[in-house]
N, C-alpha and C positions, 0 to 999 in steps of 0.2 A: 788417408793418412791424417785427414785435420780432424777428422771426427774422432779416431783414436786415440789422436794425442789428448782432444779435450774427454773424453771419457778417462784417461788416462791420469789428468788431472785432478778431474772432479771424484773419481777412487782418491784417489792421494788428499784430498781437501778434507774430504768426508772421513778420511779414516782420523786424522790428525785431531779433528774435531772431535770425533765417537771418541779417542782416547783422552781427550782434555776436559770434556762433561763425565769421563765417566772416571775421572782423577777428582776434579768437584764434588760430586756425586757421593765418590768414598769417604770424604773427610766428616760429610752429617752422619749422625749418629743410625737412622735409617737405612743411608745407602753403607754401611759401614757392614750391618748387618746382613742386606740383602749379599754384598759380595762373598762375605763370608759363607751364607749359603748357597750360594753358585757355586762360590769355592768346594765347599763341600761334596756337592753334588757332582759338580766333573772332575773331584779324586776317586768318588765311590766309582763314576765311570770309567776310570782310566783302570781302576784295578778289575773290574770287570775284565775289563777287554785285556790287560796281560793275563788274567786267568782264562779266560775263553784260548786267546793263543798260544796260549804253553800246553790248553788241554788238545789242542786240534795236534800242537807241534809234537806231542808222543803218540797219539794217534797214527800220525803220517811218519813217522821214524819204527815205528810198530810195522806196519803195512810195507816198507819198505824190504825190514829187515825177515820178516814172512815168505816177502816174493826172491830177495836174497836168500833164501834156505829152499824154496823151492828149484831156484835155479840150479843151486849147488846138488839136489837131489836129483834132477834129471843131466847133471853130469855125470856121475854115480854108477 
């Protein structure tokens, strides 16, 4: 229990920190730039990844509706 609480803690210290150096960090002109390239880079990811799941999510409604018509055919 005491060891998780202080793991527990030092998450919670460390995060507060990583958000206050990297609130610092945005304001120079440098880090200002690098964010905006992160930025960048995890929107291209994220549209990735709703494209990849919308292509998988007609896919599997395809397949579905296939095995729903064969159903329906050997009631028939």
């Amino acid at each position: 229990m005491n060891r998780a609480l202080l793991l527990g803690t030092g998450v919670g210290i460390g995060t507060v920190l990583g958000f206050g150096v990297a609130h610092l960090v945005s304001r120079t002109p440098a880090g200002a730039r690098f964010f905006d390239g992160l930025n960048g880079r995890l929107q291209g990811l994220g549209a990735a990844m709703r494209t990849g799941y919308r292509e998988r999510e007609a896919e599997l409604r395809a397949a579905i509706g296939d095995a729903e018509a064969a159903v329906a055919a050997l009631d028939h």
